[in-house]
N, CA and C atoms as a LAMMPS dump frame, in Angstrom:
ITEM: TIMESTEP
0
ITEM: NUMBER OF ATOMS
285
ITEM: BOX BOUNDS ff ff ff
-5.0000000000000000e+02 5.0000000000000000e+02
-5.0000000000000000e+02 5.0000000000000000e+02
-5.0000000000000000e+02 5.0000000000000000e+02
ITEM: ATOMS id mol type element x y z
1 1 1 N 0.849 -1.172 0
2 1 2 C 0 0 0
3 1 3 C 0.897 1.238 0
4 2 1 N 0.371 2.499 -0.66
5 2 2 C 1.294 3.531 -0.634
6 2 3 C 0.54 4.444 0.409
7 3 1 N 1.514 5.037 1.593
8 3 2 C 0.706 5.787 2.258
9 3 3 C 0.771 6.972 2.062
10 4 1 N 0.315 7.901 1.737
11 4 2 C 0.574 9.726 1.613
12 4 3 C 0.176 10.611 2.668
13 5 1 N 1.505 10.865 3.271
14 5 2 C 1.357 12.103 4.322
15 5 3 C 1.414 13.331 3.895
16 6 1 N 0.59 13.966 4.514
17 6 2 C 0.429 15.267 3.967
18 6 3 C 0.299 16.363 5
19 7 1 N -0.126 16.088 6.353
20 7 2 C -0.078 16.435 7.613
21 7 3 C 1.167 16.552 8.388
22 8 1 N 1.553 17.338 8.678
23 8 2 C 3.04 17.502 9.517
24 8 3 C 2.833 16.487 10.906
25 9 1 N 3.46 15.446 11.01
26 9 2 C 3.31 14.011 12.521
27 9 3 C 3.029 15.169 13.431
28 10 1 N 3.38 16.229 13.849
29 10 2 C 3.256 17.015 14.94
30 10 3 C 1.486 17.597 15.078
31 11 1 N 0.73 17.611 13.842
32 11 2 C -0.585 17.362 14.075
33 11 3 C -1.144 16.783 14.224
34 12 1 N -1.51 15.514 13.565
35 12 2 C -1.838 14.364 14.065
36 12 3 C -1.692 13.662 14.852
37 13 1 N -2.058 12.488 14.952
38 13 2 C -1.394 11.352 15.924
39 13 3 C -0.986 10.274 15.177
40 14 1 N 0.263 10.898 14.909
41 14 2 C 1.272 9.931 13.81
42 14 3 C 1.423 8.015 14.621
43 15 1 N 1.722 8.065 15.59
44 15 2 C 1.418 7.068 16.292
45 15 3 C 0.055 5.6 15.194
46 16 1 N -0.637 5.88 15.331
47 16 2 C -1.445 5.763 14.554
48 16 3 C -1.49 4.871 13.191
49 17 1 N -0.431 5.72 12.218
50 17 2 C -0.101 5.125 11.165
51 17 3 C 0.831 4.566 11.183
52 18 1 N 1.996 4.371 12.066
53 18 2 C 2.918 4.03 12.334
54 18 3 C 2.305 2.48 12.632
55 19 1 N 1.194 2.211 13.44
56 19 2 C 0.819 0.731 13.37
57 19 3 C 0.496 -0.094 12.365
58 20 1 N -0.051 1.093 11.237
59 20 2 C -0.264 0.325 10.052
60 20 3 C 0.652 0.225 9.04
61 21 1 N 1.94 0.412 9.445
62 21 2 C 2.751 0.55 7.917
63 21 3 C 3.444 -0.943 8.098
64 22 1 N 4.069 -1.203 6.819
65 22 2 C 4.707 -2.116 7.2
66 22 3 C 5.544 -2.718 5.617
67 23 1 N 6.989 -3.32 5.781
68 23 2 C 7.908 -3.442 4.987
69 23 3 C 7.272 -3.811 3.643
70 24 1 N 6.202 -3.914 3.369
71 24 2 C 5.553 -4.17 2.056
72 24 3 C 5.321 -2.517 1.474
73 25 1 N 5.257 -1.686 2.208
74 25 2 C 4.515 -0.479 2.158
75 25 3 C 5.361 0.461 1.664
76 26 1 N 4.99 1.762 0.924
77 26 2 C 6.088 3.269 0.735
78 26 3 C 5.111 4.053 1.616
79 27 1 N 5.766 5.132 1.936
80 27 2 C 5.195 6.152 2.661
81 27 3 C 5.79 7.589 1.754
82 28 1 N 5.015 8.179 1.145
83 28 2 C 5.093 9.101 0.42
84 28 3 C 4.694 10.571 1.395
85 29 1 N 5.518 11.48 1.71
86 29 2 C 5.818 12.253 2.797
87 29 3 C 5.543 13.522 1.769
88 30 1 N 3.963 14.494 1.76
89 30 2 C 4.104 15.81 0.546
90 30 3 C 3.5 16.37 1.725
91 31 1 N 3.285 18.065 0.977
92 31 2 C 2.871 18.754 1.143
93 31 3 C 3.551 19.213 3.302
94 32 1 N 2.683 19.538 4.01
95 32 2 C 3.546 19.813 5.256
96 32 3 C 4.095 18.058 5.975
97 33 1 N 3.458 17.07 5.417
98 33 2 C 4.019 16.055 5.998
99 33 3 C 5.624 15.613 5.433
100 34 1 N 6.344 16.894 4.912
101 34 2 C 7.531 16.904 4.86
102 34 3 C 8.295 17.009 6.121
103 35 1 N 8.038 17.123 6.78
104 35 2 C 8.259 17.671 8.337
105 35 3 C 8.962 16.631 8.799
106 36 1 N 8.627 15.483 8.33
107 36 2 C 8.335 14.253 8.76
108 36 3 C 9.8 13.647 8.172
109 37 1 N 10.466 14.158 7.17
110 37 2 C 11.891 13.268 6.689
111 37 3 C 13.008 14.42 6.994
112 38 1 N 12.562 15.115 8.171
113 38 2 C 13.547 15.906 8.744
114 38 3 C 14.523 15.139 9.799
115 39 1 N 15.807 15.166 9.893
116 39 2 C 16.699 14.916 10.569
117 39 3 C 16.403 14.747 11.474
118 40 1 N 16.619 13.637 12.463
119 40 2 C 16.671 13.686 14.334
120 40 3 C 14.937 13.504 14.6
121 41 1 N 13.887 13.208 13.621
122 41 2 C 13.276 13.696 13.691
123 41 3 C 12.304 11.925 14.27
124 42 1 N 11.623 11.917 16.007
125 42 2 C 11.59 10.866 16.018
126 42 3 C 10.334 9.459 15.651
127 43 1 N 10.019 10.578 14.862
128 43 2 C 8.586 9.819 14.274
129 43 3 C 9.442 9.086 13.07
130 44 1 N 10.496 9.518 12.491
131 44 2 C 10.761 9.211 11.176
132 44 3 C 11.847 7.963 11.996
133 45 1 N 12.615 8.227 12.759
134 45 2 C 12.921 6.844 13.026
135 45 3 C 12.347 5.677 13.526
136 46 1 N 11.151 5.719 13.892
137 46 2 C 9.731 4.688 13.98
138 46 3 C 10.02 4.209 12.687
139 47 1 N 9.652 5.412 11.977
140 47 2 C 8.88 4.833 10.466
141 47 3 C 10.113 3.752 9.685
142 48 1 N 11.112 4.585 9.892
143 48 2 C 12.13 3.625 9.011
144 48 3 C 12.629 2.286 9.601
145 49 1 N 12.434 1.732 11.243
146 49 2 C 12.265 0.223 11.8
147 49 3 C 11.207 -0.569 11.221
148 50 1 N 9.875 0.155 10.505
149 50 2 C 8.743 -0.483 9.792
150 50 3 C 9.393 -1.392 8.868
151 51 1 N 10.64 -0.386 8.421
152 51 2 C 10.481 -1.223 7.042
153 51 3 C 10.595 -0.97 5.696
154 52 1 N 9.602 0.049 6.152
155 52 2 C 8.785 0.519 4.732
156 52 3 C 9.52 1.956 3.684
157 53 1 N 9.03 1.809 2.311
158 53 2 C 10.077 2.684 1.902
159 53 3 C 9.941 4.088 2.045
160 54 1 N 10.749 5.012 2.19
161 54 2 C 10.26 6.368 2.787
162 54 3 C 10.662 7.463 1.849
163 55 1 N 9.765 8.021 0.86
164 55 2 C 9.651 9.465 -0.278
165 55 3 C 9.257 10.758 0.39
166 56 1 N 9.643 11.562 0.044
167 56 2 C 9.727 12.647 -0.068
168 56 3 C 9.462 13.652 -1.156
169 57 1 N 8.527 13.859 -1.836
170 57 2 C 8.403 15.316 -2.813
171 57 3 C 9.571 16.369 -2.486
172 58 1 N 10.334 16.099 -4.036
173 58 2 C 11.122 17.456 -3.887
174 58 3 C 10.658 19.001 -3.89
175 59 1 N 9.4 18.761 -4.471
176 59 2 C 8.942 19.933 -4.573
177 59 3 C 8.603 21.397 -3.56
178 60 1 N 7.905 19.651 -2.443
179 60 2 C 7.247 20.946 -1.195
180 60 3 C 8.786 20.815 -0.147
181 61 1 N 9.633 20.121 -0.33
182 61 2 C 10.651 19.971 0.099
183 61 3 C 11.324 21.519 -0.046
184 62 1 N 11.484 21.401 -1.036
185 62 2 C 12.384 23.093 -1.808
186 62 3 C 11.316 24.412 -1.544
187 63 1 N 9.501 24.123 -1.285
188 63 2 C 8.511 25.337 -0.773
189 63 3 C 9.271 25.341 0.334
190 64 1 N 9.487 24.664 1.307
191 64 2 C 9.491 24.829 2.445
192 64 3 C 10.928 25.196 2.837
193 65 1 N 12.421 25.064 2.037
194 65 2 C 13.387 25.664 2.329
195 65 3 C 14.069 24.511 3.415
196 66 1 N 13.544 23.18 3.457
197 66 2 C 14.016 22.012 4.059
198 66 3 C 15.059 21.086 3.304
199 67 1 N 15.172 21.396 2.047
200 67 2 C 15.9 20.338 1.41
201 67 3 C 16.99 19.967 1.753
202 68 1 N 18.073 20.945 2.661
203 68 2 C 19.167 20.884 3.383
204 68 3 C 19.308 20.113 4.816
205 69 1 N 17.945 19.656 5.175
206 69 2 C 17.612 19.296 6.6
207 69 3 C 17.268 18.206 5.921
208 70 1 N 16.532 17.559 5.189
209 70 2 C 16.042 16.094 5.308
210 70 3 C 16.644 14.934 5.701
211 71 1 N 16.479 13.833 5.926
212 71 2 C 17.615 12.841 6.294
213 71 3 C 17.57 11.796 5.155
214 72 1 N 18.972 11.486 5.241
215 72 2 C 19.845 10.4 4.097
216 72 3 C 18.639 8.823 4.081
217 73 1 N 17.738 8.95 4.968
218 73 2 C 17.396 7.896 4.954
219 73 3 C 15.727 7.945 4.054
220 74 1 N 15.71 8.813 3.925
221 74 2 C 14.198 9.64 2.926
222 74 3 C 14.875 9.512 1.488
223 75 1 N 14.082 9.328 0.211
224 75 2 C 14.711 9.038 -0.787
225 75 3 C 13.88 10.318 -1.182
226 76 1 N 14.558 11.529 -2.051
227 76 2 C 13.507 12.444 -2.271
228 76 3 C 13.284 12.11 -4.179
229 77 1 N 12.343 12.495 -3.982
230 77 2 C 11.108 12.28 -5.59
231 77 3 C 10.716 13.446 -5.784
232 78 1 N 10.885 13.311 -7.512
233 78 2 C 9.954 14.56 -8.091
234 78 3 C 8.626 14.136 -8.437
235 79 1 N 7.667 14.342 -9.516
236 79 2 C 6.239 14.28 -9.787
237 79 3 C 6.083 13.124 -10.539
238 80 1 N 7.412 12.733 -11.36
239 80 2 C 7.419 11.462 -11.987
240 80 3 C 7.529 10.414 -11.323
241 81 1 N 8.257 10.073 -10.318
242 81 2 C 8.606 9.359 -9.375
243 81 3 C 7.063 9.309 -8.733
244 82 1 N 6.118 10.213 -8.325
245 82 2 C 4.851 10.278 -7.403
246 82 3 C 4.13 9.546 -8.349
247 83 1 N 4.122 9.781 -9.486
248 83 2 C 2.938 9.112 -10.543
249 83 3 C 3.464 7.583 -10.351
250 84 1 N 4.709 7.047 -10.147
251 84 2 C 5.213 5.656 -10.035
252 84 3 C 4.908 4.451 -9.594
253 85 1 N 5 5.821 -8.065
254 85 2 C 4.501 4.838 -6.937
255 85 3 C 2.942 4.575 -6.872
256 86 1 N 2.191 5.148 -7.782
257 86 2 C 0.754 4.955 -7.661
258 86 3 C 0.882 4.194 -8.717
259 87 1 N 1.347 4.172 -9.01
260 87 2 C 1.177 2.856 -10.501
261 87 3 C 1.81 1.049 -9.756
262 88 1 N 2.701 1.574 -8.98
263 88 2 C 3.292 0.044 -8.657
264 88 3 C 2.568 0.005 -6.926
265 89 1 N 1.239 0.678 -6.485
266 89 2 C 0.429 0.156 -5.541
267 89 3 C -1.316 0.493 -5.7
268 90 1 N -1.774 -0.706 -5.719
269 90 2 C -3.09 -0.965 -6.242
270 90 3 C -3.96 0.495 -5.279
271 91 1 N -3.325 0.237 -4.148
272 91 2 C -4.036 1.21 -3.511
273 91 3 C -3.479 2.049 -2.139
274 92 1 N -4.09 3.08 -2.054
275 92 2 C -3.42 4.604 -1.395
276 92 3 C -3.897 4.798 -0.336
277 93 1 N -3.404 4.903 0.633
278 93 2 C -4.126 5.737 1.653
279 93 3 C -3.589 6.976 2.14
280 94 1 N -4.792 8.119 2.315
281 94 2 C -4.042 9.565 2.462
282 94 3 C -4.232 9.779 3.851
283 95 1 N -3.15 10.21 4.423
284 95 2 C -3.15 10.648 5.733
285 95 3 C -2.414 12.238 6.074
């Protein structure tokens, strides 16, 4: 399943999705849920013991003036790469 964050973990209750992910899974990190493949950052080291593979939009990456902060362990993607991952998972969930 591909998951799409779009919510910065600090609003939600990232907790949450963190139960449902799992090494079959990508987690596609846009819009303020960029927040989320920031350095030191400890929701994102949850996420990456899942398993699961962890994207990043370069786009809202570079809105937000973070691209220098993200961590080595976030793979960052442009729009081609986003169309990809919806092609190689039947189905999405947006969070």
């Amino acid at each position: 399943m591909l998951y799409t964050v779009s919510r910065s973990p600090y609003h939600d209750d990232f907790n949450a999705i963190l139960g449902l992910v799992s090494d079959a899974d990508d987690v596609l990190l846009i819009q303020n849920g960029v927040l989320l493949g920031i350095n030191d950052n400890h929701y994102l080291k949850a996420l990456i013991r899942s398993g699961a593979g962890i994207y990043v939009l370069k786009e809202d990456l570079d809105a937000r003036g973070l691209s220098e902060q993200t961590s080595n362990s976030v793979q960052v993607i442009d729009y081609n790469d986003f169309v990809g991952l919806t092609v190689k998972h039947q189905q999405n969930f947006a969070w």
